[in-house]
N, C-alpha and C positions, 0 to 999 in steps of 0.2 A: 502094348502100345509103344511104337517110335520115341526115340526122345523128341524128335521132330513134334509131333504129334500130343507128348505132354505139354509141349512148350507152350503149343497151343493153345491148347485147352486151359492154360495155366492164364494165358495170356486173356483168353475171354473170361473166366472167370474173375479174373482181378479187375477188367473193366466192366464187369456189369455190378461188381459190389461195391468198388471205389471208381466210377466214372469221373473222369478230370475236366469235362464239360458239361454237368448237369446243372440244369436249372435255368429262371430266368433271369438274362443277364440285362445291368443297369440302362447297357444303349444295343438300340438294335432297330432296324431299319425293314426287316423284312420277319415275314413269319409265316407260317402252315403246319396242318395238320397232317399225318396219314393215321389210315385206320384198317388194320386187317380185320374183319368181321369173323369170320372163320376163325382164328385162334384167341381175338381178344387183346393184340397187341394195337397200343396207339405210342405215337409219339408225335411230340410239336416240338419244332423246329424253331429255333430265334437264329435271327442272321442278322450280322452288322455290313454290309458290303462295303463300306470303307477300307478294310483289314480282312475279308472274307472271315471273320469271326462265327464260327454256329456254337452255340449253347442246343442243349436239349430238355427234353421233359417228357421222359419214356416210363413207358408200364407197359413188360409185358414180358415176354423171354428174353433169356439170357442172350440168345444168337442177337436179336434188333438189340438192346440197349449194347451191347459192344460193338455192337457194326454202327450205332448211331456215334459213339464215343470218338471210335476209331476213325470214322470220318470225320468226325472234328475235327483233328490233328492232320486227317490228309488233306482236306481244301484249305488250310487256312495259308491267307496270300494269297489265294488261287483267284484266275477269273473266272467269269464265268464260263468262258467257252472251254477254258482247262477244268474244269470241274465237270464239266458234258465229258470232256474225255475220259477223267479217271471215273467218272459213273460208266459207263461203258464198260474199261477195260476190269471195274469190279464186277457188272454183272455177268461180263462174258468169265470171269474167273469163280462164279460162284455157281454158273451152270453149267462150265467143263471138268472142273476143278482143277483145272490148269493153274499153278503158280505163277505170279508175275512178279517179277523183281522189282519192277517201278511203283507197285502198291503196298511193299514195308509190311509193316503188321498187320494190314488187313488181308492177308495171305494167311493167317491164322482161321480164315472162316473159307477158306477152299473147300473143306473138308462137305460144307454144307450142301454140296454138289449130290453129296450121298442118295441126302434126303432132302426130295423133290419139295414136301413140305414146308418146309423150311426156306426157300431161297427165298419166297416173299419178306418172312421174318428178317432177314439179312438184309432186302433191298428196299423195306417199306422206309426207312431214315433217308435213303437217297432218292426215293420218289415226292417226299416231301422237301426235301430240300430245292432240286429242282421244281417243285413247283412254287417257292419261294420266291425262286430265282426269277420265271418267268408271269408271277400273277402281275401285272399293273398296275392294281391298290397297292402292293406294296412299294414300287419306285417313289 
């Protein structure tokens, strides 16, 4: 293995056992669920859109609760239409596995490109997020 490639792995594994955005947080203005059937992964989504704030509340693989983490850290301050874009350019990065410089550590789940399986697990945090972003009970 790359040291590239341990980093990685080093990197998802530290956030799926100490995630820096888990839980539910005190203020938060928006919420949703996703739910892959097929493997068993759920995660709920809290969002404060004041501060683009997301908290989570994931059960399931290692790949979703780090990619749920990881995007904490990449929307926050975001708006919303910047958040449509970095959802984008991660899911076009997690089914090319092209690396992209403007996504930081969440270039550590490129790798999931491999396994076709897998991309939903990566992308189920960002389906619910944006569907946070656009339910109208939560405005």
């Amino acid at each position: 293995m790359s040291d590239t490639a341990e980093l990685y792995q080093s990197l998802i594994m530290d956030r799926t056992r100490h995630p820096r955005h888990a839980g539910k947080p005190a203020a938060y203005d928006a919420e949703a669920e996703g739910d892959n059937p097929m493997c068993g992964d759920r995660v709920h989504i809290y969002l404060n859109r004041e501060n683009t704030a997301v908290h989570h509340i994931s059960r399931g693989c290692a790949i979703m609760t780090a990619s749920a983490d990881l995007m904490a850290d990449a929307v926050a301050g975001l708006t919303a239409q910047e958040i449509a874009a970095r959802k984008a350019a991660f899911e076009a990065m997690v089914t090319t596995g092209a690396p992209n410089p403007d996504l930081g550590d969440l270039n550590a789940l490129a790798g999931v490109s491999e396994y076709r399986s897998r991309i939903r697990c990566a992308t189920l945090p960002w389906s619910a997020l944006a569907q946070a972003l656009e339910d109208e009970k939560n405005v």
